[in-house]
C-alpha positions, 0 to 999 in steps of 0.5 A, spaced: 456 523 063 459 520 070 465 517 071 467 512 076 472 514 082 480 512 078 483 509 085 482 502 085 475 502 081 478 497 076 480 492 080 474 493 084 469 492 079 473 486 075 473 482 083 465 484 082 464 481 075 468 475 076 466 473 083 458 476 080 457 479 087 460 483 092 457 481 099 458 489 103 461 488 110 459 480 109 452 481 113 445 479 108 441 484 112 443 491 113 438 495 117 437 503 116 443 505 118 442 510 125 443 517 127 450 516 130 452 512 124 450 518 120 454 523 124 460 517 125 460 517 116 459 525 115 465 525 121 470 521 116 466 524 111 469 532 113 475 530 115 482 532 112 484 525 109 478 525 106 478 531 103 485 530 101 482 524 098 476 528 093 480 533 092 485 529 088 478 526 085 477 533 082 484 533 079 484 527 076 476 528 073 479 535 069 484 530 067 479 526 064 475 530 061 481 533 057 483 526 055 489 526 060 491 521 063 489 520 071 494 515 074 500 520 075 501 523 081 497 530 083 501 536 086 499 538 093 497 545 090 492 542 085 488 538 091 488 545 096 485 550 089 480 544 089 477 545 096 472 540 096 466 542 101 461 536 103 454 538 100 448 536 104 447 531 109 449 524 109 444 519 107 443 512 107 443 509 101 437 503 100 439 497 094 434 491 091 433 486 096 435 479 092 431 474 098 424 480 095 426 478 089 426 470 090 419 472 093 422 470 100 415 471 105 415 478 108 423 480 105 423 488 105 423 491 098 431 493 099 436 493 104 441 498 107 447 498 101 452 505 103 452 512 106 453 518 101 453 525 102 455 530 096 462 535 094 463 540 091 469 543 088 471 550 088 471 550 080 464 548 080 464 539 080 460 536 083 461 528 086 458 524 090 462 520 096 460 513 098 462 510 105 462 503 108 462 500 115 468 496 117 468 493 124 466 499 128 469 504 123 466 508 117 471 508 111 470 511 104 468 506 100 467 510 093 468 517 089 463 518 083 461 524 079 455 527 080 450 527 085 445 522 084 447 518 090 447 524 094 440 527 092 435 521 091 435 519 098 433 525 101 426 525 097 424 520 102 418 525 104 417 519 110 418 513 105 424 510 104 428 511 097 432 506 094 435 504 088 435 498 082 442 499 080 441 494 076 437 499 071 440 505 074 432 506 077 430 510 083 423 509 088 420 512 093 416 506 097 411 509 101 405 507 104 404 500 101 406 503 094 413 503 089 413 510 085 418 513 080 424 518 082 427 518 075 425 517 068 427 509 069 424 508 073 417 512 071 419 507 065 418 500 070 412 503 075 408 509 070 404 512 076 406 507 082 405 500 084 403 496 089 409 492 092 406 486 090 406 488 083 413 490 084 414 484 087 412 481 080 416 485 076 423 485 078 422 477 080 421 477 071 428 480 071 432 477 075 429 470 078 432 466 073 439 471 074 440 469 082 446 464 084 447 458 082 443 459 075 444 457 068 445 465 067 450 467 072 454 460 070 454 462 063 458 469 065 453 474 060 454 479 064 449 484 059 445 491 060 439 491 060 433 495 058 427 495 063 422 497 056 425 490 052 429 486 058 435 486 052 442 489 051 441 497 051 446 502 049 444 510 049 447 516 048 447 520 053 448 514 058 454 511 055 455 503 056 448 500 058 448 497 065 451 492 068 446 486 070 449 482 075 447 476 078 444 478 086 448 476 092 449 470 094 445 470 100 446 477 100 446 484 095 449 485 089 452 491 091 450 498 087 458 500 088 459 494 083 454 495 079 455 503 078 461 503 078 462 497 072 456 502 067 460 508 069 468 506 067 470 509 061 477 508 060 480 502 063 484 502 069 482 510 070 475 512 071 
C-alpha cells in the first residue's frame, strides 16, 4: 500500500480535516497549467534541493516499511545512495470541479489541482512528486509512494485526464464522454458515460456534502464506496477514503484527500 510523505502530511492533513477544505493558491479556477509552467515545475523538480528532498523521502519509506521510526534525522550518506532520478514528464494533474457538481451551467467537469512528475531511487522505489505554484514560483507541495499521480495523467490520448479523489477514481473525459482509467472508476462509469450522466452521479454523492450542509456541520468525515455510497474498508487499500466536503467556492484539494486515506502511522506517514 502507498503512504503519505512523512513531513508535515500530519498537520496538513489535520488543517484539512478540521477546515474541510483546502482552497490551492486561493484561486476557484485553475486553468491548465502552460508549457512553461511545466518546464518552471520539472526546473524545481530536478533540482539539487529537490532531490536532497526525495531522497530523504526514500530513507524514511525504508524505515517505514521496517516498522522504524521516520522523524529521526537521516545521514547525508543515506539520501546520496538513494539518487533519486525524475520519471517521465511533468503532468498537470485535473480534480472534480465542486461548481459541476452544483450543477452550476456550463462549469468544466475538473479544474487544474497540481503539477506531478515520477522518481525513482537507485533501489528500485518508486514516488511521485506533487508541486503547487506560489506567486510566480513552483514549490514541492508533496512526496507519496508510488506513481499514480504520475502516470494516469499521461493517458490523456487528446482528452483530459482527471481524478474524483474522493474515491480514489481516475477518467479520461474525451469527446463528450467520461470513461474509466482504473478499476474504480469502471465501478462509477462501466463502459463510459455522458457528461451530463457524470453530471448526475457525482451531484447524488456530493451535493448534499457541499459547505454550509447539515453533512459538513456534523463533522462525519467517513469513506465511501461508489458501489454502496457507505463506509468502505479493503485490504489491499488500507483505510477507506476520506470524503470531504467540496471547497468552499473552490476545490477540495486531492492532497487533502490522498494524503488523509493514505497516512498509516500518526505523525509519520
Amino acid at each position: 500500500m502507498r503512504n503519505a510523505k512523512f513531513n508535515n502530511a500530519a498537520k496538513f492533513t489535520a488543517a484539512t480535516l478540521i477546515g474541510g477544505t483546502v482552497l490551492m493558491g486561493g484561486n476557484a479556477a485553475f486553468a491548465a497549467g502552460p508549457s512553461s509552467d511545466e518546464a518552471a515545475a520539472a526546473k524545481v523538480a530536478s533540482s539539487a534541493a529537490a532531490q536532497q528532498r526525495i531522497g530523504q523521502f526514500f530513507v524514511h519509506l525504508d524505515q517505514h516499511n521496517r516498522g522504524q521510526v521516520t522523524n529521526q534525522a537521516v545521514p547525508q550518506a543515506a539520501i546520496a545512495a538513494k539518487a533519486p532520478k525524475l520519471e517521465g514528464a511533468v503532468h498537470p494533474v485535473y480534480s472534480l470541479n465542486p461548481e459541476f457538481v452544483k450543477g452550476t451551467p456550463n462549469a468544466p467537469v475538473a479544474q487544474f489541482a497540481y503539477m506531478a512528475v515520477g522518481a525513482k531511487s537507485a533501489t528500485g522505489q518508486h514516488a511521485t512528486v506533487w508541486l503547487t505554484k506560489s506567486g510566480a514560483e513552483w514549490t514541492i507541495m508533496n512526496v507519496i509512494s508510488g506513481t499514480e499521480e504520475a502516470v494516469y495523467p499521461a493517458k490523456a490520448d487528446g482528452g483530459q485526464v482527471f481524478t474524483e479523489p474522493q474515491i480514489h477514481a481516475w477518467y479520461r473525459l474525451k469527446d463528450g464522454r467520461v470513461t474509466a482509467l482504473n478499476d474504480t472508476a469502471k465501478t462509477s462509469v462501466k463502459q463510459g458515460v455522458t457528461v451530463g450522466s457524470y453530471q448526475k452521479l457525482v451531484h447524488g454523492r456530493y451535493a448534499d456534502k457541499l459547505p454550509g450542509s447539515a453533512y459538513q456541520r456534523s463533522g462525519k468525515l467517513g469513506g465511501f464506496s461508489p458501489t454502496t455510497g457507505v463506509s468502505d474498508r479493503t485490504p489491499d487499500r488500507g483505510p477507506a477514503p476520506v470524503l470531504l466536503a467540496l471547497g468552499a467556492g473552490g476545490l477540495v484539494t486531492a492532497a487533502g484527500v490522498v494524503m488523509a486515506r493514505r497516512r498509516r502511522t500518526p505523525g509519520s506517514y
